[in-house]
Each structure stands twice: as C-alpha cells, then as structure tokens.
N, C-alpha and C positions, 0 to 999 in steps of 0.2 A: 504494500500500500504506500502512495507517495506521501512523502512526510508532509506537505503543503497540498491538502487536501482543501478541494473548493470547496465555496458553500452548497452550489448543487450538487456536486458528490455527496455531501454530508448529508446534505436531504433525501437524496436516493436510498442513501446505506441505510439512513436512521427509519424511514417506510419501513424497508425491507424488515430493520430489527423489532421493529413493533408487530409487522403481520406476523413475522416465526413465534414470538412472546405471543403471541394471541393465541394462537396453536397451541404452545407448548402449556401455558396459562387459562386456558376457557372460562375457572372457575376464580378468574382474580379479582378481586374487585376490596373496596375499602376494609383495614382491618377489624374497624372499631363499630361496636353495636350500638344503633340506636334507633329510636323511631320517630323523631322529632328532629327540627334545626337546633333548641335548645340543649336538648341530651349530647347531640354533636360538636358543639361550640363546648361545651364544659368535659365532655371526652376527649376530646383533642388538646387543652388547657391540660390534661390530667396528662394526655401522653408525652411529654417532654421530658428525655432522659425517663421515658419507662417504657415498656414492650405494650404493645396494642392487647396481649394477652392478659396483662395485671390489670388493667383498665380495665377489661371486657369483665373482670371478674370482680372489681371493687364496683362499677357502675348496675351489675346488677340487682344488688342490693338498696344504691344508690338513690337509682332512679324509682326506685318505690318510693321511698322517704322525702325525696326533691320533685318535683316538679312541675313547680311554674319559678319565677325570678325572685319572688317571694317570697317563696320556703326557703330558698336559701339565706333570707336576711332575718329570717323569725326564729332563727335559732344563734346560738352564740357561734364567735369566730373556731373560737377553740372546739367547740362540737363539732364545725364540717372539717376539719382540721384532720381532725383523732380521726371521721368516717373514711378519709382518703389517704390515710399518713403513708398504707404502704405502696404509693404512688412514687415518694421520694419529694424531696422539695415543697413539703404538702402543706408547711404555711403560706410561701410566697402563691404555691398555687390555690389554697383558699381565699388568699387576701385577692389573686387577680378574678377568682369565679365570682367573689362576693360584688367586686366592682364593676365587674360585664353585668353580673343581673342589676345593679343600682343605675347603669347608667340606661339599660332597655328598658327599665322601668320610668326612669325620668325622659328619657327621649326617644325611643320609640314603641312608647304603649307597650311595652311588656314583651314583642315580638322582634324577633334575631334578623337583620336586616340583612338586607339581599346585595348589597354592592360591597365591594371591595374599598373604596373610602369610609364609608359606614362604618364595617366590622374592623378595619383599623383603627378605629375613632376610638374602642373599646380597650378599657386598661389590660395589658397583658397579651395583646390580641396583635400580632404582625400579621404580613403575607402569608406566609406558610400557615396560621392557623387559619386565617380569612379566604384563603385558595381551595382549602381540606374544604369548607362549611359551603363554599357557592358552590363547586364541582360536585360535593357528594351528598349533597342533599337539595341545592336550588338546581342540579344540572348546568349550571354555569361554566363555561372552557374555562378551566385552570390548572396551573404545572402547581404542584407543591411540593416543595424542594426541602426533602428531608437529606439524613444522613446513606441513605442507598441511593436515593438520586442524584447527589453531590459526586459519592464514589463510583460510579456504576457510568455517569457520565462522563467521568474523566478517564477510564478506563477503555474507554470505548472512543476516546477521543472526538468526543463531540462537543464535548470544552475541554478548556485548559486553565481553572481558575478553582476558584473555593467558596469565592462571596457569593452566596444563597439567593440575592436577588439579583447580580449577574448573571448566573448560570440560567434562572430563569427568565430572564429577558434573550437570553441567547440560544434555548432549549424554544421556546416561542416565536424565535424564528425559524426554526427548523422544520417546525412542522405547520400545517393548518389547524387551527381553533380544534377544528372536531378531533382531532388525534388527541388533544392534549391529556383529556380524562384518560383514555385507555393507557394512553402511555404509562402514566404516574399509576395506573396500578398496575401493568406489568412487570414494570421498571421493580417496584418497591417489593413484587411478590417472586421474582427472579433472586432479588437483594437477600431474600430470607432464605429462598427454597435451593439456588445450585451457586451464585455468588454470590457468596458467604465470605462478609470483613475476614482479612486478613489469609482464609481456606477458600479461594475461589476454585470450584470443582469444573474446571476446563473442562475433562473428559467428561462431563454430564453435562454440557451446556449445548445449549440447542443454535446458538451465533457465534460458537468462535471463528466459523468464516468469515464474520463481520466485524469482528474484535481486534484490533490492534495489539491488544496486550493478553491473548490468550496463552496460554502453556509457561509466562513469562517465569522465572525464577519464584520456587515458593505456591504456584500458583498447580493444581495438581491434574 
C-alpha cells in the first residue's frame, strides 16, 4: 500500500472495511441498554472508563428506581453516588447526571434534546456522549469517537492523530452521513471481538487485506 494514500483511496478502502464488518458483524449494534433518550444520556455518562457490561448491569437496577430528571434530584447526592459507585469515578459522575437532569429540567421541559449544541450545552456532556445519544436513539448520522475508534483508526491508517474530535471531523469525511452509525458500531464491536488493545488477533480478522498494520510485530 502506498505510504501517501489519497483521500479517495481512503474512501474506497474505508467502504470496503465497513461492508466486510457488516458481514463479519450483522449483530453489532450499541453496547449499552436502554429504552428511552434519558436512560441513554445517563448510561453513556456512566460509561466513561467503564465496560458497557458494568453499566448494563448497574442500570438495571437503576432504571427502576430513576426515571424521569426528577428522581434523580429527590434523593441525596450521596445516595445516587453509592447506587453507581461500581461505575468508577461515581461522584464526579453523579455530580454530572445530577446536573444534565437540573438543566433538562430548567431548559428543556424535562426532555433530552435532539441536536448536538443542545446536549453539549449539558454539564459533563461533550461530542462523544452527544454523538452516542442522537445516533442511537434520535437516528441522527454521528461518529463517536471512543477508545476503539481512536485505535482501530489509526491502525488502519485512516488517520494519523489522537485528538477525539479530529479524528472525527476527519472519519466524516471519509465516508457519507448514512455510513456513519454502522460504522461506529462495527468499528467498536470489531475493537472488543478480534482487535483486541494491545492482542490484535490478525489471523481472525476478516480486513487484514485492508489493514496496513496487520500481522505487525506483537500483533498475532
């Protein structure tokens, strides 16, 4: 592969890696459970520095005991605190759940808003959680640039950088709007299931024709 790969090469290769993922993947889609925008906005909040599994398993408890913006300000800090502690970081992430519900509640009537200025407006709340909330629950085209998609793209040489909203202003050119959602759950269900931090399992990958850096040193 030439080392000064064009942007339309990059857009051909990067098609290509999405339809093989789509194959290899049929059943990929968002990690985290919920049934509402709200349950998703405070799941995603919860998933920082933690596995979409620990989530899935503290929220269903959770969501029994929360659910409107409300409940979670009718009870003390310290009690939603203890409900999500084995989350990790589980003050700063109640101090930020407690403040997304205080400000949907003062500014938009209690419901989880649909644009990306909006839900950035919200304490605690960047791209990446406002990407997760309009793609996977409003159907809204958005990249959201976790740690598999940061790695997983550099790997594959489709950037060459680390900054989180870099990579996705520059993953958003590569492909059209409508690829973006499939993308980011291929992408991220690849990252967990055969490119694996640190043990990427080459011989079980379904693109290392596409991959620049397959079989590289370390890589199996």
């Amino acid at each position: 592969m030439a080392k000064r790969e064009s942007r339309a090469a990059r857009r051909t290769r990067l098609a290509s890696i999405i339809n093989i993922l789509g194959k290899t993947y049929p059943d990929a889609k968002a990690g985290l459970d919920f049934t509402n925008a709200l349950e998703l906005l405070v799941a995603t909040i919860m998933s920082a520095q933690c596995t979409d599994e620990r989530v899935n398993i503290v929220t269903k408890s959770l969501f029994k005991k929360y659910r409107t913006p409300e409940d979670y300000l009718l009870v003390p800090a310290e009690e939603l605190e203890e409900d999500i502690r084995s989350t990790g970081f589980y003050k700063n992430k109640a101090k930020n759940i407690r403040g997304c519900c205080a400000k949907l509640i003062d500014d938009f009537d209690g419901e989880v808003p649909a644009t990306l200025e909006e839900l950035v407006s919200l304490p605690g709340v960047g791209r990446k959680t406002a990407n997760c909330v309009l793609s996977n629950y409003y159907g809204i085209p958005g990249i959201t640039v976790d740690t598999h998609v940061i790695r997983i793209s550099n790997l594959l040489k489709l950037v060459d950088d680390t900054d989180p909203v870099r990579i996705e202003f520059t993953l958003m050119d590569l492909m059209e709007p409508e690829l973006w959602n499939s993308f980011n759950h291929r992408i991220i269900t690849h990252g967990r299931r055969t490119c694996i931090a640190r043990r990427p399992r080459c011989s079980e990958c379904t693109i290392t024709a596409l991959c620049p850096s397959a079989f590289m040193p370390g890589h199996k």
